[in-house]
ZAMARRO-272705 format. One line per field, with one value per residue (C-alpha): residue number from 0; residue in one letter; y, x, z. Coordinates in steps of 0.2 Angstrom, whole numbers, plus 5000, padded with zeros to 4 digits. Layout:
<rs>
pos: c(NUM  ...);
code: c(A  ...);
y: c(Y  ...);
x: c(X  ...);
z: c(Z  ...);
</rs>
This chain:
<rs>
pos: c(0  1  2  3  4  5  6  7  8  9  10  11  12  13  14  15  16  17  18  19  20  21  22  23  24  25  26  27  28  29  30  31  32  33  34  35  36  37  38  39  40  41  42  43  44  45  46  47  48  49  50  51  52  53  54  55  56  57  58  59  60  61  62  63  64  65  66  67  68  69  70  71  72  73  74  75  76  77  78  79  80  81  82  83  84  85  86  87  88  89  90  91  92  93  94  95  96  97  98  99  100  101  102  103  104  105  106  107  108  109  110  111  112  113  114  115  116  117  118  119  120  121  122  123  124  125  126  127  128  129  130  131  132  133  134  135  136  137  138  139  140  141  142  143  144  145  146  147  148  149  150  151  152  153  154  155  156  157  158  159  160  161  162  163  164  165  166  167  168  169  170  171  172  173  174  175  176  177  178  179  180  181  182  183  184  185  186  187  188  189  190  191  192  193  194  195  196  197  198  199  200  201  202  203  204  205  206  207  208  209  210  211  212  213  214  215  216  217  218  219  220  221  222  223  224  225  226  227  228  229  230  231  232  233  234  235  236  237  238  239  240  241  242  243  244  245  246  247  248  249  250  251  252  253  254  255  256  257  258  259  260  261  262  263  264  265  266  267  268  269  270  271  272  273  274  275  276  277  278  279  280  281  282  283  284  285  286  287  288  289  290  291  292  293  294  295  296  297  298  299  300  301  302  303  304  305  306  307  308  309  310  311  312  313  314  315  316  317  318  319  320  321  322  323  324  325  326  327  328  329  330  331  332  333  334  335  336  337  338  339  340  341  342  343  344  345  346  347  348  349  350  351  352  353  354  355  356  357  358  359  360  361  362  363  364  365  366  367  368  369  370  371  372  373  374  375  376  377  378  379  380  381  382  383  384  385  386  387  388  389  390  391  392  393  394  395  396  397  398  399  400  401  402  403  404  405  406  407  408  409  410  411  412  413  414  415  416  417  418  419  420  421  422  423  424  425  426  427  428  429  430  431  432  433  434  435  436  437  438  439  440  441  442  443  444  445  446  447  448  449  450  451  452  453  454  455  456  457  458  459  460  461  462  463  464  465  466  467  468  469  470  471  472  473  474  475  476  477  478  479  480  481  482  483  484  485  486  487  488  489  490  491  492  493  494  495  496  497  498  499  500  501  502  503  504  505  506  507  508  509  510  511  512  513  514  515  516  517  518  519  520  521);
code: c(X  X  X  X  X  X  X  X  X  X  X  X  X  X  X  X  X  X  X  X  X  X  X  X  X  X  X  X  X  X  X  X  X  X  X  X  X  X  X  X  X  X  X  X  X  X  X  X  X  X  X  X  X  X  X  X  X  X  X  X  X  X  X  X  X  X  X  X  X  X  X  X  X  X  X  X  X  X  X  X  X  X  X  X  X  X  X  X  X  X  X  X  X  X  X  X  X  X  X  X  X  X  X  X  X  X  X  X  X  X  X  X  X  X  X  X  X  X  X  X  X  X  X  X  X  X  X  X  X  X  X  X  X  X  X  X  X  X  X  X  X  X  X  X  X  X  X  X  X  X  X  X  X  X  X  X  X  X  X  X  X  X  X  X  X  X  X  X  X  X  X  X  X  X  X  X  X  X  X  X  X  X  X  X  X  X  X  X  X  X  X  X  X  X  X  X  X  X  X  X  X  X  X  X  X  X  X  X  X  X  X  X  X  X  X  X  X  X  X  X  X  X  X  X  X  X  X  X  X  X  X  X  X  X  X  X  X  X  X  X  X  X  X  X  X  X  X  X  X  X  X  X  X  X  X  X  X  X  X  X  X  X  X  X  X  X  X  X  X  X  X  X  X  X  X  X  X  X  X  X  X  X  X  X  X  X  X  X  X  X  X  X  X  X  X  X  X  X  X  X  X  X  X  X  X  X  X  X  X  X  X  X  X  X  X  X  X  X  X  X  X  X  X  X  X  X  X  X  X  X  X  X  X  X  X  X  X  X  X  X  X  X  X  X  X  X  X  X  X  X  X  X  X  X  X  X  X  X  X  X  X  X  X  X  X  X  X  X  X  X  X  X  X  X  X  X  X  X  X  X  X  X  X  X  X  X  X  X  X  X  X  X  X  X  X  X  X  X  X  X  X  X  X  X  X  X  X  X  X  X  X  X  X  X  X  X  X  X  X  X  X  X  X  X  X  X  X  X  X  X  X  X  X  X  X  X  X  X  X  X  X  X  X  X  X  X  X  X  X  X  X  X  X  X  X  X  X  X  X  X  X  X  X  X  X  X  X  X  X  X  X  X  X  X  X  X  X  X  X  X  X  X  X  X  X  X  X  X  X  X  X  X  X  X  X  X  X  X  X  X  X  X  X  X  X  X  X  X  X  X  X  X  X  X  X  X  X  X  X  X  X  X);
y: c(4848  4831  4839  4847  4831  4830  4847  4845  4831  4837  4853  4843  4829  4817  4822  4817  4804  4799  4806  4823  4823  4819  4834  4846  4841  4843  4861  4864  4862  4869  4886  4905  4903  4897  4909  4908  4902  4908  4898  4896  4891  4874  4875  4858  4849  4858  4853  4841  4852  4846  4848  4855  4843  4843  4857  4850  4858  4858  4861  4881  4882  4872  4876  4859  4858  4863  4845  4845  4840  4834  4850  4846  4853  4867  4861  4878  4892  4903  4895  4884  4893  4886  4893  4901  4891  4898  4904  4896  4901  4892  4889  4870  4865  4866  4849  4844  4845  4844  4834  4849  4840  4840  4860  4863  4874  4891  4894  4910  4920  4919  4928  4942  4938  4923  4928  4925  4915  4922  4941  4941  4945  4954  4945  4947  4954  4939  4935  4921  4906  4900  4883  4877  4861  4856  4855  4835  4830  4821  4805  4809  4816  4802  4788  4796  4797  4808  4795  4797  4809  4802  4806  4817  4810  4820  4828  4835  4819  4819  4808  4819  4815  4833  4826  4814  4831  4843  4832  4843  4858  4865  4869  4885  4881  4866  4869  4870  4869  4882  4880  4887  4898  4894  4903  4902  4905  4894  4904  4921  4916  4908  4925  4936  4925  4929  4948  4948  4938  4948  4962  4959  4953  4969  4978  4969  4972  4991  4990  4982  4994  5011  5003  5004  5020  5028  5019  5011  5000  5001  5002  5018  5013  5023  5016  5022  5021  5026  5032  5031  5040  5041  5028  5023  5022  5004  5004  5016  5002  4988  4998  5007  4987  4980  4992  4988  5004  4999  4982  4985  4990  4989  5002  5012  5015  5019  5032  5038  5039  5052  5063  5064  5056  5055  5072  5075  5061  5067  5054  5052  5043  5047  5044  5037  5032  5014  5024  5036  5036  5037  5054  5058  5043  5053  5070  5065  5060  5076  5092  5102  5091  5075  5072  5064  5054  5066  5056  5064  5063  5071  5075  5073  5086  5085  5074  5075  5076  5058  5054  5065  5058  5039  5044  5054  5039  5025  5034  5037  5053  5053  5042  5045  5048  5061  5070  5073  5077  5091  5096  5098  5104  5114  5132  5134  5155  5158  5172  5162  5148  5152  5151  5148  5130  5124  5107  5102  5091  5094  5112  5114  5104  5114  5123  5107  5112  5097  5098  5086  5089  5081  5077  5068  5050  5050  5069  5081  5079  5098  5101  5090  5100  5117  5114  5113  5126  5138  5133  5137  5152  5156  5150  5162  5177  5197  5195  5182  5189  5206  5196  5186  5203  5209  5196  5198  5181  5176  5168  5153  5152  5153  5138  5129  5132  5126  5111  5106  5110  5099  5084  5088  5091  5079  5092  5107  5113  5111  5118  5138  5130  5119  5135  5144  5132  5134  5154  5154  5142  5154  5167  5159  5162  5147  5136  5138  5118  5114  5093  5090  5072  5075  5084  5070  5059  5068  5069  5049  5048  5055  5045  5029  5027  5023  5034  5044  5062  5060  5060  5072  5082  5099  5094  5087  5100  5092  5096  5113  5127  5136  5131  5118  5122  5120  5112  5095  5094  5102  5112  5114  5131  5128  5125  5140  5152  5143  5148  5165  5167  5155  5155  5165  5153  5153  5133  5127  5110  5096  5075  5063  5056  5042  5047  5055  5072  5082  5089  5106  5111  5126  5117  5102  5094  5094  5087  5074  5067  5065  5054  5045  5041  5029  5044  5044  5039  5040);
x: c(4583  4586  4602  4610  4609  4626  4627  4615  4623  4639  4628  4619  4635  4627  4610  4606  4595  4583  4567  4577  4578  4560  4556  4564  4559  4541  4545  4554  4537  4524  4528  4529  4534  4550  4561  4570  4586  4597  4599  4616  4619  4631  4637  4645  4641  4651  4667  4667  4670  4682  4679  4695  4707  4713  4728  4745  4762  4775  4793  4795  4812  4810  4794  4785  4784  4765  4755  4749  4731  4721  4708  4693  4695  4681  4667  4663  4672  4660  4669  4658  4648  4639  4620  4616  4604  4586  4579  4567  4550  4547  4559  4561  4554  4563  4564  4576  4593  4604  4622  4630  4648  4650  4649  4646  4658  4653  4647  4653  4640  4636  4648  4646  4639  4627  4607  4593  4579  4564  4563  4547  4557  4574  4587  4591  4609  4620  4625  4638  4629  4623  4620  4603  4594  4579  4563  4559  4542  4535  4539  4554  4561  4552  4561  4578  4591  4606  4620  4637  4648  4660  4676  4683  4696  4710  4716  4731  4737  4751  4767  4781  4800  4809  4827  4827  4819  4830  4847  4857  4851  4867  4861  4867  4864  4854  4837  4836  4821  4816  4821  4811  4819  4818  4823  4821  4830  4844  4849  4847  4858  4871  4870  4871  4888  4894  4891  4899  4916  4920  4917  4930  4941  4938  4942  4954  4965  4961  4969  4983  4985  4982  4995  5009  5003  5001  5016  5005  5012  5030  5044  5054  5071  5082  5088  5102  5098  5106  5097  5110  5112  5100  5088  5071  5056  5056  5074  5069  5054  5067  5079  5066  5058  5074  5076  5060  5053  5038  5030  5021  5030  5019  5006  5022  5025  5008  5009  5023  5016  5003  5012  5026  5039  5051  5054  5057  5069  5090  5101  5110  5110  5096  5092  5073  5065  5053  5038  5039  5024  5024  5026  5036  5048  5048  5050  5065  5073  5073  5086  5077  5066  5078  5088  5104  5118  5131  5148  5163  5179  5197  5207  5226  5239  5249  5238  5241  5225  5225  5225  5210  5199  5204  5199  5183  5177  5182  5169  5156  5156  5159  5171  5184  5183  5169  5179  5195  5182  5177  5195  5198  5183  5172  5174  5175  5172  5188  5201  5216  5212  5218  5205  5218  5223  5205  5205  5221  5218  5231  5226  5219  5234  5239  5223  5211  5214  5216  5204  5187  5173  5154  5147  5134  5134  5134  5137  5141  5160  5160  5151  5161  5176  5169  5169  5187  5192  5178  5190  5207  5200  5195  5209  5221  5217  5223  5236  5243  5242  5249  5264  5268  5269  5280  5292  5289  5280  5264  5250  5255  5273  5269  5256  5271  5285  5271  5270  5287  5287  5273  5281  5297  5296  5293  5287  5280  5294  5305  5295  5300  5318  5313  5306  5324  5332  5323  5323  5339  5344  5332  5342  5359  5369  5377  5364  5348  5346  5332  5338  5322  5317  5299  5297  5305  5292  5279  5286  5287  5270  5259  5272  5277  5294  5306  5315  5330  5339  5341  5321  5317  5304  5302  5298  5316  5323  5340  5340  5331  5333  5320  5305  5293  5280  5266  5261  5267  5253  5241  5248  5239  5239  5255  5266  5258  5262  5279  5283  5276  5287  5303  5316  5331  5343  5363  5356  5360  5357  5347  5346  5333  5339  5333  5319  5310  5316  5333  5347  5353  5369  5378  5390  5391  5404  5395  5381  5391  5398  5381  5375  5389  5387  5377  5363  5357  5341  5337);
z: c(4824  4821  4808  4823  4834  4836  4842  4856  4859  4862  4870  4882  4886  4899  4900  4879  4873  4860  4874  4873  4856  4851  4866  4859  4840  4844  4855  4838  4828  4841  4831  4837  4856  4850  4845  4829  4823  4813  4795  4791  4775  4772  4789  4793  4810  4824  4828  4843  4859  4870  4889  4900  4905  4923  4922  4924  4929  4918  4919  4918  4911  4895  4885  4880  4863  4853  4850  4830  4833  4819  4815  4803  4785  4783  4768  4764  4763  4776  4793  4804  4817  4828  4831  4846  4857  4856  4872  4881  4882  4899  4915  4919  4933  4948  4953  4940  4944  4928  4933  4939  4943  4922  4919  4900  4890  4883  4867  4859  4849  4832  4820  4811  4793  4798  4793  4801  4789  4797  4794  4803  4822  4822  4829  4846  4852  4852  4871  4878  4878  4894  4899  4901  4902  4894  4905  4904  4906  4924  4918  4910  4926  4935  4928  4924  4935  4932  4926  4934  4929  4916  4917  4902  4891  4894  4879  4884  4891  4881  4885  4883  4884  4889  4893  4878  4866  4875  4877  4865  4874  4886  4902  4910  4930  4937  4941  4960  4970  4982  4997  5012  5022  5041  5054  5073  5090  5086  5070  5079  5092  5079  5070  5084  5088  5072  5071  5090  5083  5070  5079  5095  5081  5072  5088  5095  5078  5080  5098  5092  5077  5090  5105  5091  5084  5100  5108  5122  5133  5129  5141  5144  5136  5126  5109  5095  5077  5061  5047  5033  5018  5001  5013  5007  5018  5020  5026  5040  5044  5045  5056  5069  5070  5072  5086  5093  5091  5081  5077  5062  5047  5034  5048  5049  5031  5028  5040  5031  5017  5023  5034  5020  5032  5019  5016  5036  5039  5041  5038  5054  5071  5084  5103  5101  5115  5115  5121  5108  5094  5076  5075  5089  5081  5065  5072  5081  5065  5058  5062  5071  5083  5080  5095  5088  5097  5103  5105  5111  5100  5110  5096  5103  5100  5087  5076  5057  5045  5043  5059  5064  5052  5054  5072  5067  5054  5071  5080  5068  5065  5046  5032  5031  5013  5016  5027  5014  5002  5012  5017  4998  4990  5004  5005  5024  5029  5036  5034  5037  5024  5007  4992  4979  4988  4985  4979  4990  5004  5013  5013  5031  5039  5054  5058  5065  5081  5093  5109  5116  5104  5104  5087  5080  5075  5058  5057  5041  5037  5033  5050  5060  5051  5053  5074  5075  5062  5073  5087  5078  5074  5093  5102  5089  5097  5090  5104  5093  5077  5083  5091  5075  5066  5077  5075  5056  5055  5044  5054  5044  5046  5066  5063  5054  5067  5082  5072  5072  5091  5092  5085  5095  5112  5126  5137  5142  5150  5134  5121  5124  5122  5106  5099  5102  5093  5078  5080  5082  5065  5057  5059  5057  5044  5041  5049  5041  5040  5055  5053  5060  5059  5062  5045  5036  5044  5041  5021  5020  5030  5013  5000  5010  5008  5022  5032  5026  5026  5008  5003  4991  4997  5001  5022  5021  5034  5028  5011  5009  5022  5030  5037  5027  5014  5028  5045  5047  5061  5070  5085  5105  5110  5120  5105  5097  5111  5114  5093  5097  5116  5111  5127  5124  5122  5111  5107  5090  5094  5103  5104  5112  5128  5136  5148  5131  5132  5126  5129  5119  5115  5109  5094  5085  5095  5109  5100  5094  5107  5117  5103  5105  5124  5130  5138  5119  5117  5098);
</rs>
């Protein structure tokens, strides 16, 4: 006993001294109530135990690093155990009251490999070790007091440096503390505010966007717009904002985009109205629902080609250079047209016949074209076809004489006579040469040069007999019935006077000498 003192004293903590001792020495020799104890052979004095120091929080990013503490070297080579405490034969008495604010550690049992030295009483089945004080004597327990607990040396007290150890460590994110979260009344309310903003800003936004969708709210007001050729969809944005037909473009295009507006869309100028939607807008930009500007064009009799399409290209009907390019190089279904002059521009010269037309704004050249050939072609009725061949005429020498009629007369009332002059030089023998100064004019018109009876061209009428090699312009239906009904007359000859119409005469002399009187008005 007194070889294990150390480990009852480190057993019993507080509660150990020499009285104690000698107790539980002479309980040791009183023989067989005491149980026995297991020899163990060179087992060195147990390691000091030590008690649990109060448990302290550490940072739990960074593990602290382990504490080297010094461990004692084993003197054998069977590890120390320590013996299991003997049981007691008797309960101490129960007015002793170990110091119960110092709670003893737990012993673990006896390991394997450790023999008994009495083989007299098997050993019993090692169990944790329990705690349990000796029984003192009466005058042990009446003279002793329980000591004051002692505080226990903290072990793990360890004074540790993290930020100087863990300097070179990078750190990633501050640590933040927790924060509690708190709610109330106040921060309901703030968020019930917050969901009720965006949503009225969210609905407001989808009024905004359905009013110009829908064309809410827009006045009734009809507006022109011209969608031009080879356009793109943003051009068409610009212009119908521009307009004031939609205020969003960038809503407008992507309506576009989904009803495929693109591929609806004529080029061409259209009546929309400000009240219109998206897809009434779009559908009256196309050719069958689009309601395009009409504008109304009066071609004047007498009019060359050129000076139908300068006036067609003023009012925005078509360029004029898309208009000669359909004259030359569109094949127009018509019987009086001759296929072989395809690619001449000057080939439908005569047959534009002049009247008051509507086109579009921005129409097809070939369209606007194809009206007033339609109209030639109706106006020239069988009747006329049936008297030209008659009078051994072609529909086209008929076109041609009409013409020069056209450009000549002053009047009505003059242009039966007109027609007889001509006729009648037609059929002269020795005057085939019509001297009219309107084919020179019209000869000078497509080269530019001045004036003169000696400009070679086959429209001079001075130099080269017979009628021109086409229509100097484009007769009304009064000169074409005046070169089919010409007035029967013996005139050979006729001179501009001075209130704008003539005066014919039978011979040159006569002719002569008007032109020299002061009546002349050329």
């Amino acid at each position: 006993m007194k070889d294990n003192a150390d480990y009852w004293k480190e057993l019993l903590g507080d509660g150990y001294n020499d009285e104690i001792m000698e107790l539980l020495h002479a309980e040791d020799m009183g023989g067989d109530d005491t149980p026995d104890l297991p020899e163990i052979k060179d087992a060195p004095p147990p390691t000091p135990q030590r008690k649990p120091a109060e448990r302290r929080e550490a940072p739990s990013d960074p593990a602290p690093p382990e504490v080297n503490t010094p461990k004692p070297e084993p003197q054998s080579e069977v590890p120390p155990q320590k013996p299991r405490r003997p049981a007691r034969s008797a309960k101490p008495e129960q007015d002793f009251q170990p110091n119960r604010e110092q709670k003893p550690r737990r012993k673990s049992p006896p390991e394997e490999g450790l023999r008994p030295t009495r083989s007299a009483k098997p050993p019993r089945e090692a169990k944790p070790a329990r705690q349990v004080p000796p029984a003192p004597d009466a005058k042990f327990h009446r003279e002793t007091k329980p000591k004051p607990p002692v505080e226990a040396e903290d072990d793990f007290n360890v004074e540790f440096d993290f930020d100087e150890e863990y300097s070179d460590v990078p750190m990633n994110s501050p640590i933040r503390p927790n924060r509690e979260k708190r709610s109330g009344c106040l921060g309901g309310i703030l968020y019930a505010a917050f969901i009720i903003c965006i949503s009225l800003l969210i609905a407001s936004l989808g009024w905004l966007a359905a009013t110009d969708i829908l064309g809410f709210g827009n006045e009734d007001e009809v507006v022109h717009v011209t969608i031009p050729k080879d356009y793109k969809m943003g051009d068409v944005a610009d212009i119908l904002h521009e307009s004031g037909l939609i205020k969003y473009k960038s809503l407008f295009n992507l309506y576009a985009r989904f009803s495929d507006a693109d591929e609806k869309i004529v080029a061409g100028t259209y009546a929309l109205n400000k009240n219109y939607d998206y897809r009434a807008l779009v559908n009256g930009m196309t050719l069958r629902g689009g309601k395009k500007v009409e504008i109304e064009v009066t071609i004047p009799e007498g009019y060359t080609l050129k000076q139908i399409f300068q006036l067609l290209d003023a009012n925005r009907v078509a360029t004029e250079a898309e208009l000669w390019d359909a004259a030359a190089n569109y094949d127009f279904n018509f019987s009086f047209l001759d296929e072989s002059t395809l690619g001449d521009k000057y080939r439908l010269e005569g047959y534009l016949f002049p009247d008051t037309y509507r086109f579009y704004v921005g129409d097809s050249p070939s369209r606007a074209i194809n009206k007033m050939l339609s109209t030639f072609n109706a106006k020239y009725t069988d009747e006329f076809a049936s008297r030209a061949a008659e009078m051994g005429f072609t529909q086209r020498e008929i076109v041609i004489i009409a013409s020069l009629i056209e450009k000549e007369a002053g009047n009505d009332e003059e242009r039966p006579r007109i027609s007889s002059v001509i006729h009648n030089r037609l059929k002269s023998q020795n005057l085939q040469l019509l001297q009219i100064d309107a084919s020179i004019h019209y000869a000078i018109s497509r080269t530019g040069e001045s004036f003169s009876t000696t400009v070679d061209s086959p429209y001079n009428t001075y130099l080269n007999p017979g009628l021109p090699p086409g229509p100097i312009a484009n007769p009304g239906l009064a000169s074409i019935k005046a070169a089919l009904n010409p007035e029967s007359t013996n005139y050979y000859y006729y001179a501009l006077n001075k209130q704008g119409t003539h005066n014919f005469f039978r011979d040159f002399a006569s002719h002569s000498a008007f032109v020299q009187s002061d009546e002349y008005g050329g």
